[in-house]
ROSEMI-809449 format. One record per residue: residue in one letter; x negated, y, z negated of N, C-alpha, C, O in turn. Coordinates in steps of 0.2 Angstrom, whole numbers, padded with zeros to 4 digits, always signed. Last residue first. Example, Ala and Ser with C-alpha at 12.3 -4.5 7.8 and 13.67 -1.06 7.14 Angstrom:
// residues 2
S-0064-0011-0035-0068-0005-0036-0064+0000-0039-0067+0006-0040
A-0066-0028-0039-0062-0022-0039-0066-0016-0039-0071-0017-0042
END
This chain:
// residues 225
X-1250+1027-0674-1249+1033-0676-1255+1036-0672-1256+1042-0673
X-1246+1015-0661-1249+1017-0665-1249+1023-0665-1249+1026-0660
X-1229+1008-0659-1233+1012-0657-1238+1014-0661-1236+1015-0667
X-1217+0999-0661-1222+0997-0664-1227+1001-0659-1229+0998-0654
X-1204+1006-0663-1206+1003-0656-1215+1002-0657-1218+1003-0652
X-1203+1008-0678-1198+1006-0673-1202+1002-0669-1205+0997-0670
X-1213+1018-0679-1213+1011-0681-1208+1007-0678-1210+1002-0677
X-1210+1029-0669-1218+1027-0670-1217+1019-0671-1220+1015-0667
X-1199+1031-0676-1197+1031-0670-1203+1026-0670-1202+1020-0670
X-1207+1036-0690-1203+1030-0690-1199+1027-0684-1196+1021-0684
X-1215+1045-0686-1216+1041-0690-1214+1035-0689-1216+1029-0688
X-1203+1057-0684-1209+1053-0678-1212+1047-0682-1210+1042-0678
X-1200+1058-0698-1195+1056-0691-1199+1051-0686-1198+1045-0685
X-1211+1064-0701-1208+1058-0705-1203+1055-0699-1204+1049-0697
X-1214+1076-0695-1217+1070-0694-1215+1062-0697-1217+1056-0695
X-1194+1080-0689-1202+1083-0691-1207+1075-0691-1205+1070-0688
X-1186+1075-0679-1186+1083-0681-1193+1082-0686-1198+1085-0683
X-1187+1069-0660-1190+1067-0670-1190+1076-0675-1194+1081-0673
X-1187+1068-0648-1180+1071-0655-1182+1072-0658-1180+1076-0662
X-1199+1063-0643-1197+1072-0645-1191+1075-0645-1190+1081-0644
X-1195+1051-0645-1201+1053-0649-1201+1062-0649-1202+1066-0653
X-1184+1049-0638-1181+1048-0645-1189+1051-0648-1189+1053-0654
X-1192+1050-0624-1186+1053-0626-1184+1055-0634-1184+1061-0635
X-1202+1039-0626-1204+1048-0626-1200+1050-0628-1201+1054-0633
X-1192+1029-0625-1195+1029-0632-1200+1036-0631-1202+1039-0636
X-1188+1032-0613-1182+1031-0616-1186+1033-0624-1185+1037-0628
X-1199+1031-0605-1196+1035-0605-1190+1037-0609-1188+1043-0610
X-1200+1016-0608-1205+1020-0610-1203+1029-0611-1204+1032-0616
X-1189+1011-0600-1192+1009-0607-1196+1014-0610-1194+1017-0615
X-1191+1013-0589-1185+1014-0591-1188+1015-0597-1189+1021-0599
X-1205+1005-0587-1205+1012-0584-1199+1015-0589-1201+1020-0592
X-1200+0994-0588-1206+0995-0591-1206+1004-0592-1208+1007-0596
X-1190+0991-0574-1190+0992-0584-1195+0992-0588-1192+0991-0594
X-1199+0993-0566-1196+0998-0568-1191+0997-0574-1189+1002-0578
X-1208+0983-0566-1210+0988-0567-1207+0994-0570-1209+0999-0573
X-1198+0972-0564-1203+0973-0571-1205+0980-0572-1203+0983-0577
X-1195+0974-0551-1192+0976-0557-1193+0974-0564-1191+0976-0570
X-1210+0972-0545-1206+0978-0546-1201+0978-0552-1202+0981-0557
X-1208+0958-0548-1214+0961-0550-1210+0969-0552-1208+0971-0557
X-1199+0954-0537-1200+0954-0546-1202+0959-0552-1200+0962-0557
X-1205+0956-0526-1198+0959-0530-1197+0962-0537-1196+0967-0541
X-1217+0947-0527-1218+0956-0529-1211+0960-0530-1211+0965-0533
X-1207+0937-0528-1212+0938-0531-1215+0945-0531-1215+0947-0536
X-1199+0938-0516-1197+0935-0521-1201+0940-0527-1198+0945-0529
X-1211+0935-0507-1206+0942-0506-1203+0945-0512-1203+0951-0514
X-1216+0926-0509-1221+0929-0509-1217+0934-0509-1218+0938-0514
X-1205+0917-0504-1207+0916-0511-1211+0920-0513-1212+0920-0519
X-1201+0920-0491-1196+0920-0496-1200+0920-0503-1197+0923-0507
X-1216+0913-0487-1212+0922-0486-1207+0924-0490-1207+0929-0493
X-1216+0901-0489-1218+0903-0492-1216+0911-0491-1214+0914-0496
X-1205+0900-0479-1202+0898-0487-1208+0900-0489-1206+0903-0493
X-1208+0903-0466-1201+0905-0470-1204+0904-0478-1205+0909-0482
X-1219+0895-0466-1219+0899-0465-1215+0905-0468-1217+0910-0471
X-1211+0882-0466-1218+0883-0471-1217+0889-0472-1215+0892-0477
X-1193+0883-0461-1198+0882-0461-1205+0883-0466-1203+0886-0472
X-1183+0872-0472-1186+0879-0473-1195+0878-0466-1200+0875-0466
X-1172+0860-0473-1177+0859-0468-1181+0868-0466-1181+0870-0460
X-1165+0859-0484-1163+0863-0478-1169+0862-0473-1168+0865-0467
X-1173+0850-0493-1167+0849-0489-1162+0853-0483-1157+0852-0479
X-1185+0856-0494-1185+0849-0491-1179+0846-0490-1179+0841-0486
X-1182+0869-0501-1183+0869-0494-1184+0860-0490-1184+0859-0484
X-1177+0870-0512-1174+0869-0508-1176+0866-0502-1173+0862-0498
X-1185+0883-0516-1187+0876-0520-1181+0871-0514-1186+0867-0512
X-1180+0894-0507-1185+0890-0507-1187+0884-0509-1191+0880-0506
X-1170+0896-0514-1165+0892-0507-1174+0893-0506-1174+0892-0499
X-1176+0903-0527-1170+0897-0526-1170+0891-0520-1171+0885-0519
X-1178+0913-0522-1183+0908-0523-1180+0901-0523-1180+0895-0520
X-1167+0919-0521-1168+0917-0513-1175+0912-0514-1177+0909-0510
X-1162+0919-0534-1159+0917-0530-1162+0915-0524-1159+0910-0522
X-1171+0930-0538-1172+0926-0540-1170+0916-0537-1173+0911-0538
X-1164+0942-0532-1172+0940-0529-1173+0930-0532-1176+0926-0529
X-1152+0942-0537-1154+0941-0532-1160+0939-0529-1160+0935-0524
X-1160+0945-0550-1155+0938-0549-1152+0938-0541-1150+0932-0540
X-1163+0955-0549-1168+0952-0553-1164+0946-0549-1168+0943-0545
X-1153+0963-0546-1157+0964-0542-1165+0958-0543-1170+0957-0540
X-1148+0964-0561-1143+0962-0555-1147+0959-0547-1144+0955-0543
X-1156+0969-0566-1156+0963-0570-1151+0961-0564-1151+0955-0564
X-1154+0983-0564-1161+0979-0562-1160+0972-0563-1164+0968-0560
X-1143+0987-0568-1146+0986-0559-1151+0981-0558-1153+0977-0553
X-1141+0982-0581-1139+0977-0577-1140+0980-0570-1137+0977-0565
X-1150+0995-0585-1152+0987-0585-1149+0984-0582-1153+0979-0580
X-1141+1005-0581-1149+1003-0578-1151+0999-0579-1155+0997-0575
X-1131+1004-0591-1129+1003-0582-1137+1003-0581-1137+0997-0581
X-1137+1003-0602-1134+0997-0600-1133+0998-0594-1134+0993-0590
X-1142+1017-0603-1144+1013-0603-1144+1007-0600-1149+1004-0597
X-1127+1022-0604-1130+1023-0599-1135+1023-0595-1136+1024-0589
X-1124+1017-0618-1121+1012-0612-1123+1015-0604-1121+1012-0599
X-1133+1024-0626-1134+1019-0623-1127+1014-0620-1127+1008-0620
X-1127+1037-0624-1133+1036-0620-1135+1028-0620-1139+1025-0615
X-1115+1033-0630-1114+1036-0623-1121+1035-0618-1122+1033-0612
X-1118+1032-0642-1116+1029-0639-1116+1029-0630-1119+1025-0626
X-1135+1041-0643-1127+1040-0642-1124+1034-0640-1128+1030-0637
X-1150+1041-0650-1146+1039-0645-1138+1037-0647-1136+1033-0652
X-1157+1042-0663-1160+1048-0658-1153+1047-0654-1150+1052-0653
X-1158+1031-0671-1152+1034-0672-1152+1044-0667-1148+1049-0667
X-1159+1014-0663-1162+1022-0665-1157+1027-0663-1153+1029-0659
X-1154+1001-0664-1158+1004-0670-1158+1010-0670-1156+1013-0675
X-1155+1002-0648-1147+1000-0652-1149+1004-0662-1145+1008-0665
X-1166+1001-0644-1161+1005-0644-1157+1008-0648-1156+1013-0650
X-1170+0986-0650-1173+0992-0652-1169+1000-0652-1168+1003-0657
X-1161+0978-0642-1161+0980-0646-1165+0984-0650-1162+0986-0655
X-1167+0984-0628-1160+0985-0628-1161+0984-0637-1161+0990-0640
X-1182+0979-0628-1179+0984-0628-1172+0986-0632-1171+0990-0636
X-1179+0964-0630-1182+0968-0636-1179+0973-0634-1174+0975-0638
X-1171+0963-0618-1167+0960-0622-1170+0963-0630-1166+0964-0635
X-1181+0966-0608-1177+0970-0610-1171+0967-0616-1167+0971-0617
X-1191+0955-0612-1194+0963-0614-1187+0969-0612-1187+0975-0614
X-1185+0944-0610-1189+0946-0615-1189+0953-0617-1187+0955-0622
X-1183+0948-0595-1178+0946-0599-1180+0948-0605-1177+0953-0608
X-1196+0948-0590-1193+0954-0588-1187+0953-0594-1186+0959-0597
X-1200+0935-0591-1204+0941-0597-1200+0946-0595-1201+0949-0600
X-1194+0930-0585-1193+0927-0592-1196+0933-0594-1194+0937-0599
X-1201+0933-0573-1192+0934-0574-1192+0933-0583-1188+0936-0586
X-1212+0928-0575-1213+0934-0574-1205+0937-0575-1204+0942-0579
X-1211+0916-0574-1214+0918-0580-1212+0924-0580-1212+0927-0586
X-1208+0913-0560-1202+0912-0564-1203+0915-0573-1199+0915-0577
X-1217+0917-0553-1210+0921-0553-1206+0919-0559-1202+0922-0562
X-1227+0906-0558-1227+0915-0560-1222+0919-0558-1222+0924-0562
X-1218+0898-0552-1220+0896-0558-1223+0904-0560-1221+0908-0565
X-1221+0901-0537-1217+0899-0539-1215+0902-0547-1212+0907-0548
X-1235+0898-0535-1231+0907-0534-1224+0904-0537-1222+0908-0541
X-1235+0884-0536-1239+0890-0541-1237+0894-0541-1236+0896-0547
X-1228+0880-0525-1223+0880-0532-1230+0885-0537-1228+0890-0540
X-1235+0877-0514-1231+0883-0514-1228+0884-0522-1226+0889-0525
X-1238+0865-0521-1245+0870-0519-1241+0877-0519-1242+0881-0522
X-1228+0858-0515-1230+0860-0522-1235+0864-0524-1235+0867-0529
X-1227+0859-0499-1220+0863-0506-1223+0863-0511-1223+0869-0513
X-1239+0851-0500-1238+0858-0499-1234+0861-0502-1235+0864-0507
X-1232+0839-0503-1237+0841-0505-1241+0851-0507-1243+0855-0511
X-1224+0835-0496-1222+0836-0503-1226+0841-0505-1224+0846-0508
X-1232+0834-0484-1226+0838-0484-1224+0842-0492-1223+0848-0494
X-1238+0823-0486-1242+0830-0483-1238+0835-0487-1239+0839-0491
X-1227+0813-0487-1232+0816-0494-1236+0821-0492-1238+0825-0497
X-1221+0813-0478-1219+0814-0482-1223+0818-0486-1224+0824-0488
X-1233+0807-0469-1230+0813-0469-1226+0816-0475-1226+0822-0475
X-1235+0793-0478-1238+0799-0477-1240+0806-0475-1244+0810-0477
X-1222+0789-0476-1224+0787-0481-1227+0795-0482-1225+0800-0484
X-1221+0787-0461-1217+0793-0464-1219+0795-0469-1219+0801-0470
X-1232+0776-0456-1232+0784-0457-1229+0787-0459-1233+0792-0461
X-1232+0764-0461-1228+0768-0465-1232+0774-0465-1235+0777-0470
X-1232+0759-0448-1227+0758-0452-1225+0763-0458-1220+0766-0459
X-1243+0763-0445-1238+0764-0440-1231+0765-0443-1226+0768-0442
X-1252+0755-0451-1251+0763-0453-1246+0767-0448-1245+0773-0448
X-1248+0744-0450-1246+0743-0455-1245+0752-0455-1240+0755-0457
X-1253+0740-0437-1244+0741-0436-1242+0745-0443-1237+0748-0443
X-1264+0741-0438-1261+0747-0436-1254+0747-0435-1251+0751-0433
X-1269+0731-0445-1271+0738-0450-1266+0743-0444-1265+0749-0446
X-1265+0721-0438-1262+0720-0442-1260+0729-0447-1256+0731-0451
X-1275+0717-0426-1267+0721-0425-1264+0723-0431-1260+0728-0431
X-1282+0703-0436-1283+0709-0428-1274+0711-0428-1269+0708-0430
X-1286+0703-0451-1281+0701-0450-1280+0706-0441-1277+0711-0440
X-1298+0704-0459-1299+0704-0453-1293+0702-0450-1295+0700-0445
X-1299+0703-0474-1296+0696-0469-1297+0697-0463-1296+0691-0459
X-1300+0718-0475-1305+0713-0476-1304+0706-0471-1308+0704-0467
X-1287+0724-0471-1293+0724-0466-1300+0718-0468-1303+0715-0464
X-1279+0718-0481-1280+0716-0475-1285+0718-0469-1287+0715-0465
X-1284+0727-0491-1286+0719-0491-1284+0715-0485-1287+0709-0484
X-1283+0742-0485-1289+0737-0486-1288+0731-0488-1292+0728-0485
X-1271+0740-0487-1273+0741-0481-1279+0738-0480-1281+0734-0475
X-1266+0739-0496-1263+0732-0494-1268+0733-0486-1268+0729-0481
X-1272+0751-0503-1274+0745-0507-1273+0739-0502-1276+0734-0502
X-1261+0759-0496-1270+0759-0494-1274+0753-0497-1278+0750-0494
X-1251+0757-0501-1252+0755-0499-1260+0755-0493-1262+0752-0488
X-1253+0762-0516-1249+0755-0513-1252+0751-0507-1253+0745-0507
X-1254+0773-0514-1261+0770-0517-1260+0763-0513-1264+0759-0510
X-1244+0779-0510-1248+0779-0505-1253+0773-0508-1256+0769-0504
X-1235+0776-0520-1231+0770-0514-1239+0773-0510-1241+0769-0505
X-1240+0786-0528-1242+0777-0531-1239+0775-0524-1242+0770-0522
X-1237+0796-0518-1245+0795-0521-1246+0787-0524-1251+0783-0522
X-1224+0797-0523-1227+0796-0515-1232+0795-0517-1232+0788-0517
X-1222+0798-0536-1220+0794-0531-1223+0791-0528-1224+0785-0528
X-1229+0813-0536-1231+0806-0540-1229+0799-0538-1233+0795-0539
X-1219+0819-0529-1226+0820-0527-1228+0812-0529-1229+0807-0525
X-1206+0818-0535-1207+0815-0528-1214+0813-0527-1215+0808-0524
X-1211+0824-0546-1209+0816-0547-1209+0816-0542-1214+0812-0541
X-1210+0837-0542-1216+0834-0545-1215+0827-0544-1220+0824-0541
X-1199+0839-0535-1202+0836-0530-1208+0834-0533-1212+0830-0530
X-1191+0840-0549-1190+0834-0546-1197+0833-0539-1200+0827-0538
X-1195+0851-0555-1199+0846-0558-1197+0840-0551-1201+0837-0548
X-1193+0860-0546-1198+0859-0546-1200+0852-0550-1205+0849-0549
X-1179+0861-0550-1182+0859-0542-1189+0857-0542-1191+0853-0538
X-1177+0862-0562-1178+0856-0560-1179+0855-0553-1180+0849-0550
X-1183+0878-0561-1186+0873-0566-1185+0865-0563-1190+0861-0561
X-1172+0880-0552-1177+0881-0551-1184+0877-0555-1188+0873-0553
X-1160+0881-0565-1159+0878-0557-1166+0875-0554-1167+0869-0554
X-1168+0888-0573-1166+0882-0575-1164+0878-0568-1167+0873-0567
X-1164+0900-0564-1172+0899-0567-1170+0890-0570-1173+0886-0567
X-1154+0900-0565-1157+0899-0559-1163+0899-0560-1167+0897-0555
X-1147+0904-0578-1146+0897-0574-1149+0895-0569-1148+0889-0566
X-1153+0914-0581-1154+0909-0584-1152+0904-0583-1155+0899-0586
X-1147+0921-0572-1151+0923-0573-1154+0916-0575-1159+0913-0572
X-1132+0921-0580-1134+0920-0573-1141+0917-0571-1142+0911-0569
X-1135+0928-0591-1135+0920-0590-1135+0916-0584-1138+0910-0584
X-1139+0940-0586-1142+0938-0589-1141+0931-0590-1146+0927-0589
X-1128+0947-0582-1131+0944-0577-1136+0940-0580-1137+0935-0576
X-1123+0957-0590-1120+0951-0590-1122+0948-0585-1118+0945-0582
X-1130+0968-0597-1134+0964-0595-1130+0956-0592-1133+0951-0592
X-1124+0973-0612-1129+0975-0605-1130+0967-0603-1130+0962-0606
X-1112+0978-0623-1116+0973-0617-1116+0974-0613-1111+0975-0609
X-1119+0993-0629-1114+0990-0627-1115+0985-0624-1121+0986-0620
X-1128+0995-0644-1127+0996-0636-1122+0990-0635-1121+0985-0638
X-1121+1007-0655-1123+1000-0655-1124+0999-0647-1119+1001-0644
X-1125+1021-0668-1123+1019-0661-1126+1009-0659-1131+1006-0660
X-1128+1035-0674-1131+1029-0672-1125+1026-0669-1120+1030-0669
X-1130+1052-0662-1126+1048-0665-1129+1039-0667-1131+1035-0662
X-1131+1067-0653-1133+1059-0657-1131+1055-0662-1131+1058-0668
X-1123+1073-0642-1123+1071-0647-1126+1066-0648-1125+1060-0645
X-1132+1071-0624-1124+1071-0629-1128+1068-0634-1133+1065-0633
X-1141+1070-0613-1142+1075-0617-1131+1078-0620-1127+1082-0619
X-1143+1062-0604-1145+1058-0611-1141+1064-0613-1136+1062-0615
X-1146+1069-0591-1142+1062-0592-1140+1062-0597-1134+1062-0597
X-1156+1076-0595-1150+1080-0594-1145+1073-0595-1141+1073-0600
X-1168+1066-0597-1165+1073-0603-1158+1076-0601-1154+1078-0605
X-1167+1061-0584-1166+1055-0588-1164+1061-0596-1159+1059-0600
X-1174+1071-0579-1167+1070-0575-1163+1065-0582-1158+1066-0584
X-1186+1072-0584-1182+1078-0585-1174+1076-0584-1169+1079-0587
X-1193+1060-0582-1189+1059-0587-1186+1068-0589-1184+1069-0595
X-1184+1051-0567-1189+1056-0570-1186+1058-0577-1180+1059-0579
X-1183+1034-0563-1181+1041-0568-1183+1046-0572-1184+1046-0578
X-1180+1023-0549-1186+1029-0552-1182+1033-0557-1177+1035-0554
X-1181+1010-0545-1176+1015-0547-1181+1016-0553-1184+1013-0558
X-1183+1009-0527-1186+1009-0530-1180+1012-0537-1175+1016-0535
X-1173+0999-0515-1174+1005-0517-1178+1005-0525-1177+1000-0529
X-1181+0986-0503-1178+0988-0509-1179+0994-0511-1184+0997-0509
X-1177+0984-0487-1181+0988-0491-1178+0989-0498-1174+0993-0498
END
C-alpha cells in the first residue's frame, strides 16, 4: 500500500519558516534521467510489438489469400493441413494483439509521467525565482520532489516488466493488473505534486508584504489577479 505524502500546510509553515533569502534550488530530482530512460525503454517496447502486430497481419493476410485460392482448386486435405500449419501464426497474433489493446493504458501512463516531470521541472524552477524561499526551504523542497519522482520510477518500472510481457511469458491477467496499478500510482504522484506545488505558491502568497508583492508572486506563478 503506497503512503500517501500529504503536507498540511501549517506543518509545511513550520518546516519552511527560516530566513528568506533569494536562493537557487539545489538539484532535485536525480531520478529524473532515470526516469527518462524507462519511458524511452517503454516507448520502444511498444513500438516494436506494433511492428510485430503489423507483421503478423501481412504474414496473416498472406496467408488467408493461399487459403482461399486453394480452397477454390478444391485441393481435398489441403485447407486443413494449411490452418494447422500455421496456427502459431494466428496465435501469435491473438496474443500480439491483446498486449497491444493493453498498450492504451499504457500510452496514458506514459503521458501522465511526462506531465508529472513537466510540471515539476516548471515548478522547481519558478521556486528557484522567488525571493519568499531560502536556501534551506528549497532544498526541503527537493527532498519532496525526489520522493515522488523516486516512487514515480518505481511504478514506472513495473510497467516496464509489463511491455515485456511476451518474453517473460506475464500472465494477461498479471500484466494488465501491473499496468492498471501502475497507472493510478502515477496518477497519485501527480496528485501529490500538484498538492506540494500549490502549498508552496499559498506559502510565498502570505509572505507578500503588501499588494505590489502579491502582484508579482501572482505573476510569477501565472495566477489571476
Amino acid at each position: 500500500m503506497k503512503k500517501k505524502i500529504l503536507i498540511p500546510l501549517c506543518l509545511l509553515a513550520l518546516l519552511l519558516a527560516t530566513p528568506r533569502a533569494n536562493a537557487q534550488v539545489p538539484v532535485a530530482g536525480a531520478f529524473t534521467g532515470l526516469i527518462k530512460k524507462v519511458i524511452v525503454a517503454i516507448d520502444l517496447g511498444v513500438q516494436r510489438i506494433q511492428n510485430k502486430t503489423i507483421a503478423l497481419q501481412n504474414a496473416e493476410q498472406q496467408i488467408e489469400n493461399s487459403l482461399h485460392l486453394n480452397s477454390l482448386r478444391d485441393i481435398n486435405g489441403w485447407l486443413d493441413k494449411e490452418r494447422n500449419l500455421y496456427a502459431g501464426y494466428y496465435n501469435e497474433l491473438a496474443q500480439v494483439k491483446k498486449l497491444l489493446a493493453d498498450y492504451q493504458m499504457v500510452k496514458e501512463v506514459i503521458t501522465r509521467q511526462k506531465q508529472l516531470l513537466s510540471e515539476y521541472q516548471r515548478a522547481s524552477a519558478l521556486f528557484s525565482k522567488d525571493a519568499h524561499f531560502s536556501a534551506g526551504e528549497l532544498r526541503y523542497m527537493a527532498g519532496i520532489y525526489d520522493g515522488i519522482l523516486q516512487e514515480s520510477l518505481r511504478n514506472l518500472e513495473a510497467v516496464n516488466t509489463a511491455v515485456t510481457a511476451l518474453t517473460t511469458q506475464m500472465d494477461d491477467a498479471d500484466r494488465w493488473l501491473r499496468i492498471d496499478e501502475a497507472a493510478k500510482a502515477i496518477q497519485l504522484n501527480l496528485d501529490h505534486l500538484r498538492q506540494f506545488n500549490r502549498q508552496n505558491v499559498l506559502l510565498s502568497l502570505s509572505r507578500s508584504r503588501d499588494a505590489l508583492d502579491r502582484s508579482g508572486v501572482q505573476q510569477l506563478y501565472g495566477l489571476s489577479h
